[in-house]
N, C-alpha and C positions, 0 to 999 in steps of 0.2 A: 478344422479348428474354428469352433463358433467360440464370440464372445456372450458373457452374461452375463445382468447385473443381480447381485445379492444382498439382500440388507441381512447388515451384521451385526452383532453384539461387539462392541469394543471398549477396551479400557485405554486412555491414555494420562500417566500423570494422574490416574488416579480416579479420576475422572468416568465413570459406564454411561456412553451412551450408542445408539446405533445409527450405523450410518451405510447406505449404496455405496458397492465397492464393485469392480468389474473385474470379473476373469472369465481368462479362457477354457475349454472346454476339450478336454480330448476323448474322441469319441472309441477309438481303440483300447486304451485303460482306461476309462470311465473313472477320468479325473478331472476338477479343476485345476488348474496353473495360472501363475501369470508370470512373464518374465519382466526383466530388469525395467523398464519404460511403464509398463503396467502397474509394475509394483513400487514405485517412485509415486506415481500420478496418485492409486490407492493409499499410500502414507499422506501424500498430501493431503486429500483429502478428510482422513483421519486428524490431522492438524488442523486444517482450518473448522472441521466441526466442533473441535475442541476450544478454538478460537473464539469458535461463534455464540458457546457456552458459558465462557469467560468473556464475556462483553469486548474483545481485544480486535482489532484489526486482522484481517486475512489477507495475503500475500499480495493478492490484485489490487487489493487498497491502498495498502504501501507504494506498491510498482505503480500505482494511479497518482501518488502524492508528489513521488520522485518523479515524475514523467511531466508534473504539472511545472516544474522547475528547469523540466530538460537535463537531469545532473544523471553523471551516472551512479550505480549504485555508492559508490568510493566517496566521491565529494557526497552526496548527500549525506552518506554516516558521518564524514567529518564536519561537515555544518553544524549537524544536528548534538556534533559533540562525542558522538562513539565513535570506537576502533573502526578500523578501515574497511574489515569487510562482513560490518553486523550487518549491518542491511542486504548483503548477498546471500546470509543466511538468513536474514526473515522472509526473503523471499522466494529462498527454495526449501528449505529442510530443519529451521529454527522458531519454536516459538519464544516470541518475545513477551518480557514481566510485564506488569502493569504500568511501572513505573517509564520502561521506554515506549511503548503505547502509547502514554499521555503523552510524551514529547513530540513523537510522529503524529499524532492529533494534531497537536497547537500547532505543528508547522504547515498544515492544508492552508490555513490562512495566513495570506503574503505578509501581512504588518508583525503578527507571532515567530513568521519564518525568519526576517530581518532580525529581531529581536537574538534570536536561537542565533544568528549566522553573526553578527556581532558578539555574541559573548564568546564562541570558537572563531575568533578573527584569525587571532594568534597561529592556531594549529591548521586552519586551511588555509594560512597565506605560506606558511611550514611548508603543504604540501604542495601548491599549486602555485603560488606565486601571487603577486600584488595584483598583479594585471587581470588574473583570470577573476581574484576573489572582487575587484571593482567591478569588473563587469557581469559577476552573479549580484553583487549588489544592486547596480542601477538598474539591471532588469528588474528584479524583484519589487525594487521604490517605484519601476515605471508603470507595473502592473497591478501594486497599492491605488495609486495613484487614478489610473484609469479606470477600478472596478469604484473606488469615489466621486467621481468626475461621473460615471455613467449611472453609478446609486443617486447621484445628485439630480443628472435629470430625467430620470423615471421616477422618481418620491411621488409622483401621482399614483395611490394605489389602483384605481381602475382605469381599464383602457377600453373602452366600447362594452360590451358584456361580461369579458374577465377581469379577473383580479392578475397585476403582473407577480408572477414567478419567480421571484429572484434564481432558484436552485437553476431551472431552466436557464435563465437567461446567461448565468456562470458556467452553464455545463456548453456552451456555445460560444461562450469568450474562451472557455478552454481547448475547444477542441481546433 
């Protein structure tokens, strides 16, 4: 049983374009196959290339946004305002419209997130309590706060030969 990768013609949604999909290989009936795990990973695939044609976020970018919060998939759909478990489908086996896309956008940045997490106060103090939604609050203000405070003193753009990075410097405060 070899694997191997095949570019494919695909329609999804409408949509033709092609994309590397991987299967296996049986060399007794000189077939391809792929089973349940394989053929999960190939739909995904399928999806986020479709994604990537629609200008829309791809599953890892989400699970990158939600991760940047620490929330699990559950509170973060409810911050952000949607059903409980939208976001465990955008991030296995759902593509999401445009319209919740944008939302998931604005909320990568901490001051848009608050924003988003105050207007579903209501609904994630519903599900989590006062206590928990406080304390997703003041991390979130603590970490406004501090990517201002460290924007403030780097405003020097050049430091020796380079120019500072901001992307860099935020992919390091987040990690």
């Amino acid at each position: 049983m070899r694997k191997y990768e095949i570019n494919e013609n695909c329609e999804y949604k409408d949509i033709k374009f092609n994309v590397t999909l991987e299967y296996y290989y049986n060399d007794i009936i000189d077939e391809y196959y792929v089973d349940a795990k394989l053929g999960n990973e190939n739909l995904r695939k399928i999806r986020n290339e479709y994604r990537k044609i629609k200008n829309l976020l791809i599953d890892e970018d989400i699970k990158k946004i939600r991760n940047q919060y620490n929330l699990s998939q559950r509170d973060f759909a409810i911050a952000l305002g949607f059903g409980e478990i939208t976001i465990t489908r955008y991030e296995s086996k759902t593509v999401q419209d445009k319209a919740q896309d944008n939302v998931i956008r604005k909320s990568k940045n901490p001051k848009e997130f608050l924003i988003l997490l105050e207007q579903n106060k209501n609904k994630y103090i519903d599900v989590n309590g006062t206590e928990k939604y406080n304390e997703l609050y003041t991390l979130v203000l603590n970490l406004t706060k501090n990517i201002e405070y460290l924007m403030n003193e780097f405003s020097i753009e050049e430091r020796g030969n380079k120019i500072f990075n901001f992307n860099k410097f935020k992919a390091v405060i987040n990690y």
